[in-house]
C-alpha positions as protocol buffer text, in pm:
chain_id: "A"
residue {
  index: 1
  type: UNK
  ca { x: -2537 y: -134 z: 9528 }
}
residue {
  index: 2
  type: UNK
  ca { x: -2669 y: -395 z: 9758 }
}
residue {
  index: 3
  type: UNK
  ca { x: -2934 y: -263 z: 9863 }
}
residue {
  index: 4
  type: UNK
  ca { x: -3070 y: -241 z: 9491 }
}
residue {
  index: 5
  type: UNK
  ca { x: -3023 y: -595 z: 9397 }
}
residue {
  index: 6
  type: UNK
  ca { x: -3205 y: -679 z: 9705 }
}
residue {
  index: 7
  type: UNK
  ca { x: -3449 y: -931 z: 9634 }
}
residue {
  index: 8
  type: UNK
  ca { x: -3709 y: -733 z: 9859 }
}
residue {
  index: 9
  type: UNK
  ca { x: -3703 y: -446 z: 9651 }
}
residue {
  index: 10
  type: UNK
  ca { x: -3744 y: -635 z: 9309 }
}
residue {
  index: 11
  type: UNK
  ca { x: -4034 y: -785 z: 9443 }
}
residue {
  index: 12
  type: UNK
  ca { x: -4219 y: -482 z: 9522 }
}
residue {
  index: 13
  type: UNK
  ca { x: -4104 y: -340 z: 9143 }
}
residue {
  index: 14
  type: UNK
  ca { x: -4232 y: -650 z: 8989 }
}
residue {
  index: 15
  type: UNK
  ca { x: -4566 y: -683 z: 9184 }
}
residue {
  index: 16
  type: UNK
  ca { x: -4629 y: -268 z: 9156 }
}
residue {
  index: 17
  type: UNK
  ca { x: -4585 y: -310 z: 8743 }
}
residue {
  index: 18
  type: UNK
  ca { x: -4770 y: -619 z: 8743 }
}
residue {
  index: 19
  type: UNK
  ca { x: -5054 y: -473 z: 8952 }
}
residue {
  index: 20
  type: UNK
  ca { x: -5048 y: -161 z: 8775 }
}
residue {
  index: 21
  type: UNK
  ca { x: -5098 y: -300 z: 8395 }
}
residue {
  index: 22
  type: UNK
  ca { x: -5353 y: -521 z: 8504 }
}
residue {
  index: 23
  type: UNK
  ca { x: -5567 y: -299 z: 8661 }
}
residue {
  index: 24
  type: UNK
  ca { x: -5476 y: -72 z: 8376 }
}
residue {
  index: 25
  type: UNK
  ca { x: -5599 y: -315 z: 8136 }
}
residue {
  index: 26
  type: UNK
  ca { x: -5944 y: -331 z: 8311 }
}
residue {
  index: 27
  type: UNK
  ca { x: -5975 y: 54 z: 8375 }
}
residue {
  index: 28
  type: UNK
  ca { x: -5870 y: 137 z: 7988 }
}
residue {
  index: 29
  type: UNK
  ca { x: -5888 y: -45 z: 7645 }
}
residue {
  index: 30
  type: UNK
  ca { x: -5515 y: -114 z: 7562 }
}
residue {
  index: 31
  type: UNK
  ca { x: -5683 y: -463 z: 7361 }
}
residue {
  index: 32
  type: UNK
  ca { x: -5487 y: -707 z: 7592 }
}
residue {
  index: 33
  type: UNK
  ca { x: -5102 y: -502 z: 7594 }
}
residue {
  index: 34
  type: UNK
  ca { x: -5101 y: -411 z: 7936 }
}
residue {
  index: 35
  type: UNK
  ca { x: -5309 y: -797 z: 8016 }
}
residue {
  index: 36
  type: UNK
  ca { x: -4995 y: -980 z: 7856 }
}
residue {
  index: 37
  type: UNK
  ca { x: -4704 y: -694 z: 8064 }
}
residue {
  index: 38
  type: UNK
  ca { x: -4947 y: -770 z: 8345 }
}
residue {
  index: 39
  type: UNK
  ca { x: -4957 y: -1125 z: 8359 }
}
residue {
  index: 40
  type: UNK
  ca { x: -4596 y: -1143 z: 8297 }
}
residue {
  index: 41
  type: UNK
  ca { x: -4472 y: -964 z: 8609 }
}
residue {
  index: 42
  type: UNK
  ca { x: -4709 y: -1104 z: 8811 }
}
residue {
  index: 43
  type: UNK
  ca { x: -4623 y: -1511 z: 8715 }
}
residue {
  index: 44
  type: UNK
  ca { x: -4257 y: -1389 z: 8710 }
}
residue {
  index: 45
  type: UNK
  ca { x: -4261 y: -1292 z: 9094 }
}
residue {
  index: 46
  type: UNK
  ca { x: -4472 y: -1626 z: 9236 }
}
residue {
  index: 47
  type: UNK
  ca { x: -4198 y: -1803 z: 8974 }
}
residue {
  index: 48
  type: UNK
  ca { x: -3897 y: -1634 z: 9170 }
}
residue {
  index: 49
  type: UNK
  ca { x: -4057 y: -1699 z: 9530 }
}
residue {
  index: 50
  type: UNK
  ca { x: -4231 y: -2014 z: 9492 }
}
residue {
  index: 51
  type: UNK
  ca { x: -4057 y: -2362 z: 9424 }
}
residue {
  index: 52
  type: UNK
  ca { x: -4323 y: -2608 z: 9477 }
}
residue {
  index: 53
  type: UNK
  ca { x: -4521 y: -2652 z: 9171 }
}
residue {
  index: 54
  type: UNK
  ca { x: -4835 y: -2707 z: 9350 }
}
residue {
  index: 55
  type: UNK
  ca { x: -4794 y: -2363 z: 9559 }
}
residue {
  index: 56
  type: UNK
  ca { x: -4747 y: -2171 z: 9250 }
}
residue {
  index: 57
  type: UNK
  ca { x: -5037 y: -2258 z: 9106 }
}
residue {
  index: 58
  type: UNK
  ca { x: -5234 y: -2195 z: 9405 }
}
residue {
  index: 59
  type: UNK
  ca { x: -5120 y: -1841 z: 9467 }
}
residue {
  index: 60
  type: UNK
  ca { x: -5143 y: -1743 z: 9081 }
}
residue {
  index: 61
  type: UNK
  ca { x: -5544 y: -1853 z: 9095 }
}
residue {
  index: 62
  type: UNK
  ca { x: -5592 y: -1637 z: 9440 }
}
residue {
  index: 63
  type: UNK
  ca { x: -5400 y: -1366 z: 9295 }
}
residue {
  index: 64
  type: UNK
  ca { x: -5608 y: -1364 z: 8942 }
}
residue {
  index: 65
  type: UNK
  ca { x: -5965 y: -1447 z: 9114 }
}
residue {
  index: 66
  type: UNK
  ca { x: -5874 y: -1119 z: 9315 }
}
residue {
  index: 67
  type: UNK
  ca { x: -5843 y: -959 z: 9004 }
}
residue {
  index: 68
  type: UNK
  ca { x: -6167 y: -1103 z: 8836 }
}
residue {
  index: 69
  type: UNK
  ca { x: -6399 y: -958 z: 9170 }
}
residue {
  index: 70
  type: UNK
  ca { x: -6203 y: -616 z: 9056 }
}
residue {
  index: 71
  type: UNK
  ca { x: -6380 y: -671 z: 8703 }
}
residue {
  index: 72
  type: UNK
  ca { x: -6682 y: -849 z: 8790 }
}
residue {
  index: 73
  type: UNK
  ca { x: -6722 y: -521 z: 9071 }
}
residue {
  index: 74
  type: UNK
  ca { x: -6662 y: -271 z: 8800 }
}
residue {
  index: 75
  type: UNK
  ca { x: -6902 y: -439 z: 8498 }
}
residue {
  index: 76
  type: UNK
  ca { x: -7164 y: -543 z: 8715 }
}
residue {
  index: 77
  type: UNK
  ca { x: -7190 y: -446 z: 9048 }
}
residue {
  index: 78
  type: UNK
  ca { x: -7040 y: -146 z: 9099 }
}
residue {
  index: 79
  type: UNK
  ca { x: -7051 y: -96 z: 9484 }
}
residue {
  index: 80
  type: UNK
  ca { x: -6705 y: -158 z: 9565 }
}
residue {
  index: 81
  type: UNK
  ca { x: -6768 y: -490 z: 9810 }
}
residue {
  index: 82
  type: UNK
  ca { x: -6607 y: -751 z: 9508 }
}
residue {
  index: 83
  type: UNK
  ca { x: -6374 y: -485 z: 9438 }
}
residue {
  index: 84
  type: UNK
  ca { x: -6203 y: -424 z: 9777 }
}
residue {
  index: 85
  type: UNK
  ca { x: -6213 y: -821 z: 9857 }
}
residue {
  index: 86
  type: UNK
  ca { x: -6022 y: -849 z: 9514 }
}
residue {
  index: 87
  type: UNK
  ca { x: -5814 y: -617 z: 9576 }
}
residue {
  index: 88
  type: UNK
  ca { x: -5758 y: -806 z: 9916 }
}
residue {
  index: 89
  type: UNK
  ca { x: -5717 y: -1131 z: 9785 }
}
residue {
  index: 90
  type: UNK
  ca { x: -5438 y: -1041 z: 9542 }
}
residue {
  index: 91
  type: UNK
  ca { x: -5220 y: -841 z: 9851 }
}
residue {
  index: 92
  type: UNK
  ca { x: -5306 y: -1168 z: 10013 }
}
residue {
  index: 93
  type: UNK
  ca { x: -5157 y: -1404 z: 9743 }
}
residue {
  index: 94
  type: UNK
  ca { x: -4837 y: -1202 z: 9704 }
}
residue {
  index: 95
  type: UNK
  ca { x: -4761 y: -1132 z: 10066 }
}
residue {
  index: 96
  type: UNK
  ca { x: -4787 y: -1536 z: 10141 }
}
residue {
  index: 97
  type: UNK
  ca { x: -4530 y: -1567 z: 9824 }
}
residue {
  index: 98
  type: UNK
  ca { x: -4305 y: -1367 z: 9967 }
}
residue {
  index: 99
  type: UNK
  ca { x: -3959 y: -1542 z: 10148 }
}
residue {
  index: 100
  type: UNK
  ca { x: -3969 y: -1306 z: 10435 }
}
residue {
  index: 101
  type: UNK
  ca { x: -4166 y: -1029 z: 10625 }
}
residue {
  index: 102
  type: UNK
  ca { x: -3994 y: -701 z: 10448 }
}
residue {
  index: 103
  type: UNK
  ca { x: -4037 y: -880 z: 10151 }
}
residue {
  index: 104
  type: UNK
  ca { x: -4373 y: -937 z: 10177 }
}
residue {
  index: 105
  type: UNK
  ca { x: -4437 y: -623 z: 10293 }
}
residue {
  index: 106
  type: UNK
  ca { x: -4300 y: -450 z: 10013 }
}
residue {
  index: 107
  type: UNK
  ca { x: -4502 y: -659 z: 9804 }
}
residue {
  index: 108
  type: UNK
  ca { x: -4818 y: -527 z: 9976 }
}
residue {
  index: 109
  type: UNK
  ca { x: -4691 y: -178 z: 9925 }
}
residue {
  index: 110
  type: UNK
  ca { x: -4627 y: -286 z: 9557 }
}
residue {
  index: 111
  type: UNK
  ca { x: -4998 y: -422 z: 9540 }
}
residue {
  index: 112
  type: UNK
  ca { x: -5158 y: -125 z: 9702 }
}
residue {
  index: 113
  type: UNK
  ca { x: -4887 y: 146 z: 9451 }
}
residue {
  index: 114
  type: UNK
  ca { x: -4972 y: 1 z: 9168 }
}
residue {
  index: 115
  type: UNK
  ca { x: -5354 y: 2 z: 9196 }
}
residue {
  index: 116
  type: UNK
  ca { x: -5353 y: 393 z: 9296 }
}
residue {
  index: 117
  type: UNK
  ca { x: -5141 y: 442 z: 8989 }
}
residue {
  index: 118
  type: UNK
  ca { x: -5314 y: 270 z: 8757 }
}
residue {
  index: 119
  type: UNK
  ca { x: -5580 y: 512 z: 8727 }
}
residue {
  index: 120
  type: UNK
  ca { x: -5344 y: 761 z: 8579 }
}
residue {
  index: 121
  type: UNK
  ca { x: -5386 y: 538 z: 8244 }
}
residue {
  index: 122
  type: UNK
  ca { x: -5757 y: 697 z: 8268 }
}
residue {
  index: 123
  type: UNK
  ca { x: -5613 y: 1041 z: 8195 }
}
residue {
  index: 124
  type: UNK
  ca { x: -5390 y: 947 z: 7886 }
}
residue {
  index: 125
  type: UNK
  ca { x: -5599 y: 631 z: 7758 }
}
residue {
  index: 126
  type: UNK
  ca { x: -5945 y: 543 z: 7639 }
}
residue {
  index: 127
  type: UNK
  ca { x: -6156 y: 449 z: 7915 }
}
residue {
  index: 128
  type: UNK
  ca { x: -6364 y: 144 z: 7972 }
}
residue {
  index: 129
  type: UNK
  ca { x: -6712 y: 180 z: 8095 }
}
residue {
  index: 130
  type: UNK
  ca { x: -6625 y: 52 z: 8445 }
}
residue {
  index: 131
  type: UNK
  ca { x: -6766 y: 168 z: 8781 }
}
residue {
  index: 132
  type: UNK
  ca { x: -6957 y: 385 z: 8609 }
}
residue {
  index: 133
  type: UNK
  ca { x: -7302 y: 404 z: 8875 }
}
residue {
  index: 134
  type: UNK
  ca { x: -7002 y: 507 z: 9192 }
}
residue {
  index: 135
  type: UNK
  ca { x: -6798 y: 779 z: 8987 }
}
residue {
  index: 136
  type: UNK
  ca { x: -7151 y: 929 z: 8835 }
}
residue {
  index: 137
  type: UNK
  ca { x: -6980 y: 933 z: 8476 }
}
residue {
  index: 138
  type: UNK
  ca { x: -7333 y: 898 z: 8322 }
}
residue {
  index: 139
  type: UNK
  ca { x: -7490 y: 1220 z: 8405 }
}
residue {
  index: 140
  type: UNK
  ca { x: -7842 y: 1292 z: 8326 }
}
residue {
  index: 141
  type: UNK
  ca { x: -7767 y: 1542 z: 8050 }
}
residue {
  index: 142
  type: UNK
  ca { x: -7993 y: 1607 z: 7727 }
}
residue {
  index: 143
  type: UNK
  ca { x: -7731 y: 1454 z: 7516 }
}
residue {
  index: 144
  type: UNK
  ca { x: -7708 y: 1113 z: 7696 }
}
residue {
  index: 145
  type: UNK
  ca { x: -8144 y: 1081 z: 7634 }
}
residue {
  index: 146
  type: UNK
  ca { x: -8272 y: 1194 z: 7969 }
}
residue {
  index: 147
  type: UNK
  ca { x: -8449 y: 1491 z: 7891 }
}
residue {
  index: 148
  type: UNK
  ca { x: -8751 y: 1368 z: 7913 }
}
residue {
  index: 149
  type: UNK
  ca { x: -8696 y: 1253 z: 8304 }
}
residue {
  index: 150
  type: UNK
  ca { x: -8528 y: 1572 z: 8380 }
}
residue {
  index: 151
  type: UNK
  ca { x: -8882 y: 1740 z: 8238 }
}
residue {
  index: 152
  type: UNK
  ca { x: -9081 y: 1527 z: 8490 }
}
residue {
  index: 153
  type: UNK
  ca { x: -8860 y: 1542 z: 8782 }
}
residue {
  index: 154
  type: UNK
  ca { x: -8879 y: 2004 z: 8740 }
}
residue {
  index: 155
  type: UNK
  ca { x: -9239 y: 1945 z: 8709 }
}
residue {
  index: 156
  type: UNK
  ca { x: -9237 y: 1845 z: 9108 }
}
residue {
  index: 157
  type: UNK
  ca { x: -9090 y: 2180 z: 9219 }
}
residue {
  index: 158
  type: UNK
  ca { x: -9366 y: 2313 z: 9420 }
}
residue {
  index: 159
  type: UNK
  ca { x: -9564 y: 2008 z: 9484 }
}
residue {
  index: 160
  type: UNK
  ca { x: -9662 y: 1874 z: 9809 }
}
residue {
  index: 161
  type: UNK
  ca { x: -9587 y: 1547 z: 9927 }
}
residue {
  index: 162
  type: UNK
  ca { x: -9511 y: 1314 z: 10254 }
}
residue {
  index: 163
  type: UNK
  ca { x: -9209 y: 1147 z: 10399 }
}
residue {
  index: 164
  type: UNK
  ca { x: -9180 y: 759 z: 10394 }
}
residue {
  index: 165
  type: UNK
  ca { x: -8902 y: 728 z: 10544 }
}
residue {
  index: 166
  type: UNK
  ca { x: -8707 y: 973 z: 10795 }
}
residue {
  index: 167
  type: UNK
  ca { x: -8493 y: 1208 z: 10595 }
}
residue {
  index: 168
  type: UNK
  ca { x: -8133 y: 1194 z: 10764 }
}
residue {
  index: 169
  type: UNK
  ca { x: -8122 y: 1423 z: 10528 }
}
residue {
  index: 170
  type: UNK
  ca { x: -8140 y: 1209 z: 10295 }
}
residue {
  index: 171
  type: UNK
  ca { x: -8463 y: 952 z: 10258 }
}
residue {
  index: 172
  type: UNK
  ca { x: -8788 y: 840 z: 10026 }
}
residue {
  index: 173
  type: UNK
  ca { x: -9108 y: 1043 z: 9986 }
}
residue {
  index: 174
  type: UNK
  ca { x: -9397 y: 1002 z: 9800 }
}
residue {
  index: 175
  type: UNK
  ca { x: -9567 y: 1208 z: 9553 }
}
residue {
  index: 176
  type: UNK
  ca { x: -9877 y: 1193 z: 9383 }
}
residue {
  index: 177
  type: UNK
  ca { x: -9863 y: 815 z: 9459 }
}
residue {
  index: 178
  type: UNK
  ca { x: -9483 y: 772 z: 9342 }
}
residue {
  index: 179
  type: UNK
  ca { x: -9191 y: 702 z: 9512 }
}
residue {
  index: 180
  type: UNK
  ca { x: -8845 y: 929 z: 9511 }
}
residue {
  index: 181
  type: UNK
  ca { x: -8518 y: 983 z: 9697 }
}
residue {
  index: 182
  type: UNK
  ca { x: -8478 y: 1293 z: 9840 }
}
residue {
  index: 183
  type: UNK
  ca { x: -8268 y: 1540 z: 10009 }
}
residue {
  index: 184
  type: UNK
  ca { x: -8374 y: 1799 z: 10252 }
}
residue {
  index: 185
  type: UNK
  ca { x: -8163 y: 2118 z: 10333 }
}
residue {
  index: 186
  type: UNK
  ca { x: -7973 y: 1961 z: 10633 }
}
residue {
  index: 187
  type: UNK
  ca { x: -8295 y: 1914 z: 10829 }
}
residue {
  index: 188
  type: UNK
  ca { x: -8398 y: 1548 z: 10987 }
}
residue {
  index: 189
  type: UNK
  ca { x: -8765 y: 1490 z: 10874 }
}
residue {
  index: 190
  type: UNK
  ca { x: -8926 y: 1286 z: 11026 }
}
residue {
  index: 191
  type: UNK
  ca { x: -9137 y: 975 z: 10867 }
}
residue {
  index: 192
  type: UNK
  ca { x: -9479 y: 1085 z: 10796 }
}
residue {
  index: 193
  type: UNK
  ca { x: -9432 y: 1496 z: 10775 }
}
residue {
  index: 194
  type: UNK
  ca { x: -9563 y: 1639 z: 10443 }
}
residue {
  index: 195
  type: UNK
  ca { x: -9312 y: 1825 z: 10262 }
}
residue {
  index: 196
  type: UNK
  ca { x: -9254 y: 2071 z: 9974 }
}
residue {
  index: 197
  type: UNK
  ca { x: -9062 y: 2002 z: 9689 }
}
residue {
  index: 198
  type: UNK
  ca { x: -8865 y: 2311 z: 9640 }
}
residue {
  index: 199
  type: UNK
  ca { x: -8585 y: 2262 z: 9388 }
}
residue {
  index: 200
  type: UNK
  ca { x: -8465 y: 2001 z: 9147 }
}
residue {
  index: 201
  type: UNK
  ca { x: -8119 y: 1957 z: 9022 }
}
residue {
  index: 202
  type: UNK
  ca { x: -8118 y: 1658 z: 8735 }
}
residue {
  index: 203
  type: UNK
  ca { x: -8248 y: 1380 z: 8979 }
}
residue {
  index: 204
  type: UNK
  ca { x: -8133 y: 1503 z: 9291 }
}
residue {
  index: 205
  type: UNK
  ca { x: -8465 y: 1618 z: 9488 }
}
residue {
  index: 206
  type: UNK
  ca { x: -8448 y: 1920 z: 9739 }
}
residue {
  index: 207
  type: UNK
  ca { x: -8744 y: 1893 z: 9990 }
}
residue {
  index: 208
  type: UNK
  ca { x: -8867 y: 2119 z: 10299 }
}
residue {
  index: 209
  type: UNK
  ca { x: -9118 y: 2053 z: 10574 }
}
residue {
  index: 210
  type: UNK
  ca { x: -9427 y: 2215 z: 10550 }
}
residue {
  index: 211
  type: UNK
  ca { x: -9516 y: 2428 z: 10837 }
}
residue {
  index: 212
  type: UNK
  ca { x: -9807 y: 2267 z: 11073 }
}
């Protein structure tokens, strides 16, 4: 019985739900419910840890600026850099909080839980249009208005073109005077070897060398 009231273990509940609704918030449209549970945890847990005012206040803005990289990474960017430092920032804010080393390392475990679980929200919730150039969501279908590029990129296959850059396997080539990223079938081409163009899959260009 104890061992449940332990003050490590609420910790690590309250910072896992408060990670996991905000996150939730930015990775599905809940219009601000899981923002407000969110928010709550989280200023609940620096409230139980932290006496000095000052502190408090500190830890809250590292923890939420952590969170805005998160959002400003999934809008915007969408590389993962501002995400991961986030995500880094806010395990750093909550660890410092915490009264000893178990508890804050059950906060960091709470941090890191609730993060990985909040993306089970994206199976059961409306999704936001978030990190959308890493996870390929938009895919260069007909129905999303690319039909027109997929025509031009199938009217390569077959044409003959040279290397810009090495292909490791992947690299640039150019084409009739145009640039593209390529792919070649798990060869290394070397900068400056004309190639053949010999399949196209949406945008994704298979080359080959030409023989000499």
């Amino acid at each position: 019985m104890a061992a449940l009231l332990d003050t490590s273990w609420i910790g690590f509940v309250i910072v896992g739900l408060g990670t996991l609704f905000l996150i939730g918030e930015i990775l599905v449209n809940m219009r601000g419910l899981f923002a407000l549970l969110g928010i709550s945890f989280i200023v609940l847990y620096f409230y139980i840890n932290i006496v000095d005012p000052s502190t408090f206040v500190i830890m809250l803005i590292i923890y939420f600026v952590g969170l805005l990289l998160i959002l400003i990474d999934g809008k915007i960017i969408n590389d993962g850099t501002l995400g991961t430092l986030g995500l880094a920032g806010m395990t750093f804010s909550v660890v410092l909080a915490a009264p000893n080393f178990f508890a804050g390392l059950y906060a960091f475990i709470g941090v890191i839980l609730g993060a990985a679980l909040s993306f089970t929200f994206l199976k059961v919730f409306k999704r936001r249009n978030m990190w959308s150039k890493i996870t390929l969501k938009d895919r260069l279908t007909k129905e999303a208005g690319y039909s027109s590029l997929n025509e031009e990129y199938i009217q390569l296959i077959g044409k003959e073109g040279v290397t810009l850059t090495d292909l490791r396997p992947v690299g640039t080539i150019e084409i009739d005077k145009k640039e593209y990223s390529a792919i070649s079938n798990a060869q290394w081409i070397k900068k400056g070897t004309k190639i053949q163009i010999t399949d196209v899959d949406g945008t994704r260009i298979l080359v080959k060398e030409l023989e000499k």
